[in-house]
Every structure is written in structure tokens, then in C-alpha cells.
C-alpha positions as CSV (number, residue, x, y, z in Angstrom):
1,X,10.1,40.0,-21.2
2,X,7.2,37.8,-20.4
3,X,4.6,36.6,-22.4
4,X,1.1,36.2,-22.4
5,X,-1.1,33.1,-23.9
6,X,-3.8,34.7,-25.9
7,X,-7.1,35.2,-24.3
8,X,-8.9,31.9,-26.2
9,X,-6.2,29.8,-25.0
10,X,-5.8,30.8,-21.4
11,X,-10.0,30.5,-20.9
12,X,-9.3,26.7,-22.7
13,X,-6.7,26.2,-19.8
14,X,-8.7,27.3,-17.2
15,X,-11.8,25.2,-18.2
16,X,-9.8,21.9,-18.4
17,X,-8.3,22.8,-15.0
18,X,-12.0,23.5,-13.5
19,X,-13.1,20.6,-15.4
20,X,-10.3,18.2,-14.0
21,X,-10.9,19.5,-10.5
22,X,-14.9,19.2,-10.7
23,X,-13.9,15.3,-12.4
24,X,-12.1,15.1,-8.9
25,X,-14.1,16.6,-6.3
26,X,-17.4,15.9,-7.6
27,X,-18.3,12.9,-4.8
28,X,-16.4,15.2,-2.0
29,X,-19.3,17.6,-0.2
30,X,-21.4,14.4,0.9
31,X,-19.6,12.0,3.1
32,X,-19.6,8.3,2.4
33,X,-21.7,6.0,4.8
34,X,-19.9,3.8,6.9
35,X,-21.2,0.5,6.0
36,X,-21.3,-1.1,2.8
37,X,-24.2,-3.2,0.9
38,X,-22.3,-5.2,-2.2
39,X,-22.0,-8.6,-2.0
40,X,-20.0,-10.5,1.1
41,X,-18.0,-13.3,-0.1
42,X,-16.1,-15.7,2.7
43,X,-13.0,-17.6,1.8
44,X,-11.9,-18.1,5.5
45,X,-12.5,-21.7,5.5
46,X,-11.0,-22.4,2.0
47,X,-7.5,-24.1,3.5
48,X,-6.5,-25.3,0.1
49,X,-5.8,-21.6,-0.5
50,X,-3.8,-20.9,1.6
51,X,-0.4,-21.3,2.2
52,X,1.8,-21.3,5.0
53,X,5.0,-19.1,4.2
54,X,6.5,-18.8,8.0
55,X,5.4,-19.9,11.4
56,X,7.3,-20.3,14.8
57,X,5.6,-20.9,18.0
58,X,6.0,-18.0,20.5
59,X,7.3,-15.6,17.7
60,X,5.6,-13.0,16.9
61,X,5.9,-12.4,13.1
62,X,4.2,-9.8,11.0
63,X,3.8,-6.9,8.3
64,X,5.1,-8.6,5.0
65,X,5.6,-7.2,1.8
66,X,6.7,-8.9,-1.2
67,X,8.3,-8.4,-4.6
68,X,7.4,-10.5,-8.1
69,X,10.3,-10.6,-10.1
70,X,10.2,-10.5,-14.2
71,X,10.2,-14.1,-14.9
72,X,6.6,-14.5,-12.9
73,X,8.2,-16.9,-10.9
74,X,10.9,-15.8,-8.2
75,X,8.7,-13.9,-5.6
76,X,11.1,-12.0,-2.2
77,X,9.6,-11.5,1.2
78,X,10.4,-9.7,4.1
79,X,9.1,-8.8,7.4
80,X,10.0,-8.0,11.3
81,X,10.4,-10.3,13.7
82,X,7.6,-8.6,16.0
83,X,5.1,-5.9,15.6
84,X,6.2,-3.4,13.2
85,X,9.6,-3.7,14.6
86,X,12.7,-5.9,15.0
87,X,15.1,-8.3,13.1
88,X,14.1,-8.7,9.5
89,X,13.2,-12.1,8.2
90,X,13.6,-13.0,4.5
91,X,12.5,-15.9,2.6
92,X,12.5,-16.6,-1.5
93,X,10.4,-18.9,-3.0
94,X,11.6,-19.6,-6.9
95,X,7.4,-21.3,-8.0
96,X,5.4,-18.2,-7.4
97,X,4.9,-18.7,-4.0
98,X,3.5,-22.2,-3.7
99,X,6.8,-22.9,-1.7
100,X,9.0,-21.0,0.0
101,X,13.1,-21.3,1.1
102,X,13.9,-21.5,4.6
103,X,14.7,-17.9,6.3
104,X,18.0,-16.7,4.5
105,X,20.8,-15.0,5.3
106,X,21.0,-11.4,5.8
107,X,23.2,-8.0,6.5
108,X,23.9,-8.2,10.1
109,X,22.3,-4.1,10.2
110,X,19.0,-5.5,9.2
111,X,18.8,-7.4,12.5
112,X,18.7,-3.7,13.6
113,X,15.3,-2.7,12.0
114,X,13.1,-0.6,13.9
115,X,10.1,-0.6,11.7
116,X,8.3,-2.2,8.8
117,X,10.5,-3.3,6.1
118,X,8.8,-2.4,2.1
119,X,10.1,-4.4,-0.9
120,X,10.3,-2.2,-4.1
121,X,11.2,-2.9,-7.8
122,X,12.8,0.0,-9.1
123,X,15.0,0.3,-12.6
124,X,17.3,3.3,-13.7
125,X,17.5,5.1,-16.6
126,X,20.0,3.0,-18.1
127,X,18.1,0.0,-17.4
128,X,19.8,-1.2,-14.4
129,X,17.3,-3.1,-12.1
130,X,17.3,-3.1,-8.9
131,X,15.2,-4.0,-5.6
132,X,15.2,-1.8,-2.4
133,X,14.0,-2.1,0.5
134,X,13.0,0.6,3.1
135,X,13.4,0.6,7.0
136,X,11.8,3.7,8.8
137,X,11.3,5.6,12.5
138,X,14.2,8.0,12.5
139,X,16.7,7.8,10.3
140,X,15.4,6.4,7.2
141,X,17.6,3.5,6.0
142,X,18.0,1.3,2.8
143,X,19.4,-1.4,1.4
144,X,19.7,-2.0,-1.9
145,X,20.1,-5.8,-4.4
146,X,21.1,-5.6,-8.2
147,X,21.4,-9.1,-8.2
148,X,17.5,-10.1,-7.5
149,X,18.2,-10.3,-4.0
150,X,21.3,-13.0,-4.4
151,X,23.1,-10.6,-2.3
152,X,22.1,-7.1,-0.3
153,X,23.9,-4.0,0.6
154,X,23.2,-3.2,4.7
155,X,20.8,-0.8,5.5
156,X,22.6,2.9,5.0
157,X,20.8,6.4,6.0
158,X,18.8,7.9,3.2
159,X,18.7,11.2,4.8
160,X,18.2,13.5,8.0
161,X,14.7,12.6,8.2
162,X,12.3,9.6,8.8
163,X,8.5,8.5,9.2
164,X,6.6,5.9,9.9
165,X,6.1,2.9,6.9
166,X,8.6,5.0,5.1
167,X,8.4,4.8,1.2
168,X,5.2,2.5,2.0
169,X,4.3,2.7,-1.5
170,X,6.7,3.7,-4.7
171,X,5.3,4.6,-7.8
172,X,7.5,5.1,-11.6
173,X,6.7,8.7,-13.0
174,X,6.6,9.5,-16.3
175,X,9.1,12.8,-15.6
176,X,11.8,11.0,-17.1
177,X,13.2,7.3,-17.3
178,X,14.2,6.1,-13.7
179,X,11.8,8.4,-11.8
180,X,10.3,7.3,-8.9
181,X,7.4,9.4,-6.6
182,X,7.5,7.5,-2.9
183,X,4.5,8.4,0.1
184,X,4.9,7.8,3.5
185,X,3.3,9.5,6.8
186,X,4.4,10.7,10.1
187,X,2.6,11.5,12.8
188,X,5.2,14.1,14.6
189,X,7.5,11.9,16.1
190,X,10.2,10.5,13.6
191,X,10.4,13.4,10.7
192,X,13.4,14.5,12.1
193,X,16.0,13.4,15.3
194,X,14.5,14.9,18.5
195,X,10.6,15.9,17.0
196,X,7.6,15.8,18.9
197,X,4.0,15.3,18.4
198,X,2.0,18.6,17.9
199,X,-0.7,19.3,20.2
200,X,-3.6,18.2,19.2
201,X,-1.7,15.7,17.4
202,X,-1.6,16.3,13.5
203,X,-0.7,13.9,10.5
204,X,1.2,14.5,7.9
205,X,1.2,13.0,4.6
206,X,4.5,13.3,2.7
207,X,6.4,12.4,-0.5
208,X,10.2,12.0,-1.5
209,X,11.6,11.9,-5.0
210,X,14.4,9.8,-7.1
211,X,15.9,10.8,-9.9
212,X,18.3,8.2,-10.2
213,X,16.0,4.5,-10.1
214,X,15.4,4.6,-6.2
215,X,19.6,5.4,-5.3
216,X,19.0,8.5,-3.3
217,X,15.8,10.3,-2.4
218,X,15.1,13.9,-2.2
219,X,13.8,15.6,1.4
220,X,10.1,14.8,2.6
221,X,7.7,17.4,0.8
222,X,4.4,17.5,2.8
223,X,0.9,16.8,1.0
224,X,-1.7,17.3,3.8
225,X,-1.9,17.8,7.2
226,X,-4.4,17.7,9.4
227,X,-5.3,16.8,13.5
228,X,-8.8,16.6,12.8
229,X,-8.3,13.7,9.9
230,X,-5.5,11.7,10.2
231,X,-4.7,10.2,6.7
232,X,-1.8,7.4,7.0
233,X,0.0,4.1,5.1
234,X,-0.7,5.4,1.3
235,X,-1.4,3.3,-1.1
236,X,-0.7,4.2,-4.7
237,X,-2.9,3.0,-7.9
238,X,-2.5,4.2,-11.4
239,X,-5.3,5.4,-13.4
240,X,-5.5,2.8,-16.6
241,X,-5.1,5.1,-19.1
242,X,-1.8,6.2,-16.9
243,X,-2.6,9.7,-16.7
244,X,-4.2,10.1,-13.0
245,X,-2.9,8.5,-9.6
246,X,-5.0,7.7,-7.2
247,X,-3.9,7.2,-3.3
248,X,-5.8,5.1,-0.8
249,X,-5.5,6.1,2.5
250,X,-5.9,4.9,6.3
251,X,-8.1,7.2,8.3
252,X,-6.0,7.0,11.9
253,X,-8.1,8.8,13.8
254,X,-11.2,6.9,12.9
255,X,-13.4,9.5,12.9
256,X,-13.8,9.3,9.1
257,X,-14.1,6.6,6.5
258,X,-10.9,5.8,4.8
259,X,-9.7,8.8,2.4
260,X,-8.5,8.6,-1.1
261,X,-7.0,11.8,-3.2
262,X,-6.0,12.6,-6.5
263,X,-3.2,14.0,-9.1
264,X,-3.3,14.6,-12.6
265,X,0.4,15.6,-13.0
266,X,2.8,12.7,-11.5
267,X,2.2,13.6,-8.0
268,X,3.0,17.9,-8.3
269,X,-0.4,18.7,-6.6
270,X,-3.4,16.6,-5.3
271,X,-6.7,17.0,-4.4
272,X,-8.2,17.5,-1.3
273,X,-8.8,13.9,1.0
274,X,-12.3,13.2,0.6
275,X,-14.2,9.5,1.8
276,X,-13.9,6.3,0.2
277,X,-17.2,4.3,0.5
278,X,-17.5,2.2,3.6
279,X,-16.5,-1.2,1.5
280,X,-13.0,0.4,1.6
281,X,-13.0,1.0,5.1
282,X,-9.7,0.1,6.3
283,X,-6.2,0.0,6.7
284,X,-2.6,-0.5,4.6
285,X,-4.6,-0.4,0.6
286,X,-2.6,-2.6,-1.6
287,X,-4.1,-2.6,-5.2
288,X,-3.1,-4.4,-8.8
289,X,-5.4,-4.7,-11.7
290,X,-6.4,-8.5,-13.0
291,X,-4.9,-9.0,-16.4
292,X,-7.3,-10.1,-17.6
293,X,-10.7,-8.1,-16.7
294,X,-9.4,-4.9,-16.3
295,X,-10.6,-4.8,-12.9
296,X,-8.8,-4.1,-9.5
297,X,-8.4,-6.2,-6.2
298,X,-7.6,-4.4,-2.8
299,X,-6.2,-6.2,-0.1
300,X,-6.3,-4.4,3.3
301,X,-7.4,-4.6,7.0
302,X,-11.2,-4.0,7.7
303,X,-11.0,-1.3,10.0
304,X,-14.4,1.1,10.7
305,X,-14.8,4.7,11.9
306,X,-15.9,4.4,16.0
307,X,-19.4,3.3,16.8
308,X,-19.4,1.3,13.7
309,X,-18.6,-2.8,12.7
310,X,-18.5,-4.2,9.8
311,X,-19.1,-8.0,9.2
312,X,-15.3,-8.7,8.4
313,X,-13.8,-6.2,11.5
314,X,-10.6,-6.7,12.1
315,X,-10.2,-9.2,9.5
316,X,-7.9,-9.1,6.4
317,X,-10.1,-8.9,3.3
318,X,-10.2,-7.8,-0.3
319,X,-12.5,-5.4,-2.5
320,X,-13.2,-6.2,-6.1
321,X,-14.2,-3.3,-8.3
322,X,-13.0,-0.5,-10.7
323,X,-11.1,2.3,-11.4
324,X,-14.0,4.3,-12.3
325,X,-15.2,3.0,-9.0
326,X,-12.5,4.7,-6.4
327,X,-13.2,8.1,-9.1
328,X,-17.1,7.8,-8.9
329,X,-17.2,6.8,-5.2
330,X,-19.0,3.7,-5.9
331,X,-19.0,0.5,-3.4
332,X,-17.9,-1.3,-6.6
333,X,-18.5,-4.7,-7.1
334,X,-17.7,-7.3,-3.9
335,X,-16.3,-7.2,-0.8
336,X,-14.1,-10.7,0.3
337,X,-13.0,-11.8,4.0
338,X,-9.8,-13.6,3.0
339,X,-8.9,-14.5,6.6
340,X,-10.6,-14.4,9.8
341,X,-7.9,-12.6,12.6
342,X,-8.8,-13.6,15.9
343,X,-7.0,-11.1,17.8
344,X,-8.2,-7.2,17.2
345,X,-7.5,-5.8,14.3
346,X,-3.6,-6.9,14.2
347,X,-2.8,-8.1,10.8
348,X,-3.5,-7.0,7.1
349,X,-0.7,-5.5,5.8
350,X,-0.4,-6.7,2.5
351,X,1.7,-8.1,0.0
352,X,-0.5,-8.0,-3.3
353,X,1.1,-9.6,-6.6
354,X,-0.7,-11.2,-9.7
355,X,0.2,-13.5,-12.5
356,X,-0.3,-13.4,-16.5
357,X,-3.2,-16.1,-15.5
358,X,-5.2,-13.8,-13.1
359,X,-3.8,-15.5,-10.2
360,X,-3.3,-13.4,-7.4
361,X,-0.6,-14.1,-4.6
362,X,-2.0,-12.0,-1.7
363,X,0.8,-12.5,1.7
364,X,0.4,-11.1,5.0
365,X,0.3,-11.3,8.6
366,X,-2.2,-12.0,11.6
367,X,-3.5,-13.9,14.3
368,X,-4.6,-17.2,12.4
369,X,-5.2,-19.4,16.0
370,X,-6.5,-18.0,18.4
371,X,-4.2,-17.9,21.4
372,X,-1.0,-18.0,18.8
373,X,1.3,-15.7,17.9
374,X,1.3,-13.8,14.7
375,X,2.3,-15.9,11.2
376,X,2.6,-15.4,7.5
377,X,-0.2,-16.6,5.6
378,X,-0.5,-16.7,1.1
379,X,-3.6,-16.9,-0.5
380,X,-4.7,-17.8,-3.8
381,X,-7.4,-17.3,-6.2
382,X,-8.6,-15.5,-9.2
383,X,-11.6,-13.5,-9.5
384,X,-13.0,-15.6,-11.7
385,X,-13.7,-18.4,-9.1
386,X,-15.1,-15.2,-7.4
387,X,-17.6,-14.1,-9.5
388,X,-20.8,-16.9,-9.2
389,X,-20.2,-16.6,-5.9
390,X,-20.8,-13.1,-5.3
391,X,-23.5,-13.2,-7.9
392,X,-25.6,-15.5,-5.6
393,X,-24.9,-13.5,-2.5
């Protein structure tokens, strides 16, 4: 026999969930302009900075991601051996990333990488820690550490599927100890062995589940999809209070400003795309919050729709603001060029990890002399040293 909720309780219900949606969707009828007018800061001149974490002449290296261990100290990095493909490199440094280990050994598979390799921390529900890491295109492979990457597992299938930056970004849920929500996108050609692009070609946005603290994942569920905006390389921010997620989203078909959508319920529905303000235009959104003012930094590529250029194009920069920003669709505070790439727009995709101090450890990829190939850059600063400098901009 089913029940009914009484009449009072079911209107309650469906005002929160109108309410929740209009919280969501308020900023979504008017799209966002392209450019931006917060402050410009410039730190591509600031060499003491940066710091170099792997260079080789003639080698093309690029697309890092990193993981900070417990101890605020022992920081793991990873990253192809050309442009979004081949052999993976990995270094350690054990002093937060003010030095780094030569390249280390690794797996012999993971000198058979055909993608972007992602870093995650991920723990199980009896408190076993691990670290994975993710290798995508069709099949999706991973390797696994539970020593803090003193030793790895080779990269094994996940399942009968793939995509492109898989498990890009991996989120803990509050469903249950050792649950993990991961989002990744394909674009038609590496969901499963032998698909094609659609025509006119369509995006798909996807997410995969773990039960089981990031062991196995469950079959690609699909978010959005969409040929006319093509919403890529998720990037996954918690709302501070815990109870909303917000993902940041590549706009591929550059049409549209960057995208960003919603959930209110660990990732079961989400709310339509709508534009982020043109201070987030850009690619590969990798957010933390600064310990010690609440507020966010995003590193990410500066990428605009066509027809429009930004002062930092192509360059891998940072945007300070809020959470109540990225909800409000505000341009939030400052916008920072980190790096000037002098090659395109090939470089930018992000490592982004932060201290107990406010010092962030931002590692990535790009053209850093002109005429060079591709290296691995860390910078450092908190957005403290920030702050006067925006102010008088």
C-alpha cells in the first residue's frame, strides 16, 4: 500500500525544491559578457616564484596534476611525456614542492599511457588510504598506491568504457564512508571500443561512482549533452557549508563562456549549464579555498568565446573570489596572469594545492620560452601578497 505525505507537508517539499531551483537558476536567462572588469594582477615576471619542477630540451612535457599528502609536506606529480599523451613521468618532492626528486621509477604499463594522467586521494571506509591515478581514451585504466606512492600497481582496465580526462576531478560524498562521485567528458570517440562522433558532434558530460574508496567504478551515467554547447574537463568545488557542489566547466565549442552547474544532493541531479562570468573564461578549473580567508583561488587556462581576447589569452592565470560568487554570477574579486605561454593556448592544466599558511602550490604546464618545448612550472604565493596589489589596480 502506498502512502501519501499530508497535503501541508508535500506543498513544504515542493516550495524548498522551487526555492532551491530558483537559488540555482536565478543568473541563467541572461548570458554572461565575455570580458571581465575586476582588477588584473601580473605575476609573470616574479621568478622568485616560480619553480622549476622538470625541464628537458626537445621534450615536450605537459598536463600535470599533483597530490598533497597528510603531513603538508610530501607532494606526487605526474604527467605525459607529450601532449596529453605518452609515457608517464613521476617526480616526489618530500618540502612541499620547493624541490623535487629526479624522475622515478615506474610500472613498465604506464609507459603505455595514451592520455592525461589525474592524481587522486581517496580513503575507504575502513580507513584505508590510498592514491589513484587515472589514464583515459578507450579503455579506462588505473593504478593504484597504498603506500603513498612508495610503490604502484600497473595500470588495469576499470571497465568497458572510456573518455577523455577520465575521472578529471573526484569528489568524497557524504552517501556513506568511502564514497566517491568522479566527472569526466567524451566527445563521441572513446565511450566505448569502436564509437564515433555524432553528427553534428555532441558532448557528453558523464559521472561514475565508488563504493569501495576509489577500487572499482560503476558505468558512465550521462549529465548533459549537447552539440550546440560543448561542456568539457569538470572541475568540482564544494559548497562551504558542504551541502551544494558546484562544477566548473570548459566551453569546447567556444561559442559560449565557460559553464558551471549545480547539485544539491551529492551529484543525483544537477542543474541546467548556464555562463560563468567572463573572468572565468577558460579551460581545466582547478579550485581550493585559502584557509585562512574563506575565499577560493582558480587556476585555469584563459581561453575566450571566438571574436573575443582577453588580456591574459592563452595564458595560465588564477581567479580570486567566492563561493557566493560562482552562485551569484559575480566576477568576484581579481583576476591573476600567473604565467605568460608563448605558444597558443597550450598549457594550464592545473595542479592546485594549499598549505595550513595560505600558501598555495599551483603546478602546470606550457610554453615558458618561446621557441622551447613544453615544461613544468610551480608557483608560489598567498593571497595576502595579493591583495594591495589588486586594490591599487
Amino acid at each position: 500500500m502506498l502512502l501519501k505525505a499530508p497535503a501541508a507537508t508535500t506543498r513544504i517539499l515542493l516550495l524548498a525544491a522551487a526555492f532551491n531551483f530558483l537559488i540555482n537558476t536565478a543568473f541563467a536567462a541572461e548570458p554572461q559578457q565575455p570580458g571581465f572588469t575586476i582588477p588584473y594582477v601580473d605575476l609573470n615576471d616574479e621568478t622568485d616564484r616560480q619553480i622549476i619542477v622538470d625541464r628537458k630540451d626537445g621534450q615536450y612535457l605537459g598536463h600535470p596534476t599533483t597530490v598533497l599528502l597528510e603531513d603538508n609536506k610530501t607532494m606526487l606529480c605526474v604527467y605525459p611525456k607529450g601532449h596529453g599523451k605518452g609515457g608517464i613521468v613521476y617526480k616526489r618532492s618530500n618540502d612541499a614542492g620547493k624541490t623535487w626528486s629526479d624522475r622515478l621509477p615506474t610500472p613498465a604499463s604506464w609507459a603505455t599511457s595514451r592520455e592525461v594522467p589525474t592524481l587522486h586521494r581517496v580513503v575507504d571506509a575502513n580507513g584505508i588510504k590510498r592514491i589513484i591515478m587515472f589514464s583515459g581514451l578507450y579503455p579506462t585504466r588505473m593504478a593504484v598506491t597504498e603506500d603513498d606512492g612508495q610503490t604502484w600497481s600497473e595500470l588495469k582496465q576499470v571497465g568497458d568504457w572510456g573518455g577523455i580526462v577520465v575521472m578529471g576531478c573526484v569528489e568524497p560524498l557524504k552517501t556513506g564512508k568511502g564514497h566517491y562521485l568522479a566527472l569526466f567528458h567524451d566527445d563521441g570517440r572513446f565511450i566505448s571500443k569502436g564509437s564515433k562522433q555524432e553528427s553534428p558532434i555532441a558532448f557528453t558530460l558523464f559521472k561514475s561512482l565508488s563504493k569501495d574508496g576509489g577500487l572499482t567504478w560503476s558505468d558512465p551515467q550521462t549529465i548533459h549533452k549537447s552539440s550546440d554547447d560543448h561542456i568539457c574537463e569538470p572541475g568540482i568545488i564544494r559548497s562551504p557549508n558542504g551541502k551544494q557542489l558546484a562544477v566548473l566547466l570548459r566551453e569546447n565549442s567556444r561559442r559560449h563562456n565557460s559553464q558551471i552547474i549545480f547539485s544539491n544532493d551529492e551529484g543525483k541531479t544537477w542543474t541546467a549549464p548556464r555562463d560563468l562570468p567572463g573572468s572565468l573564461n577558460g579551460d581545466r578549473h582547478t579550485g581550493k579555498y585559502d584557509p585562512l580567508s574563506g575565499r577560493l583561488l582558480i587556476s585555469f587556462r584563459s581561453k575566450t568565446p571566438k571574436g573575443h581576447t582577453a588580456p591574459t589569452e592563452g595564458d595560465w592565470v588564477a581567479w580570486v573570489g567566492t563561493y557566493d560568487d560562482l552562485v551569484n554570477g559575480k566576477e568576484g574579486q581579481y583576476h591573476v596572469r600567473l604565467k605568460d605561454n608563448t605558444k597558443g593556448a597550450d598549457c594550464a592544466y592545473p595542479g592546485v594545492e594549499v598549505l595550513p599558511d595560505g600558501t598555495y602550490i599551483l603546478t602546470t604546464y606550457g610554453h615558458w620560452k618561446k621557441g622551447k618545448a613544453p615544461y613544468i612550472l610551480s608557483i608560489r604565493l598567498k593571497l595576502a601578497e595579493l591583495d594591495a596589489r589588486a586594490k591599487s589596480n
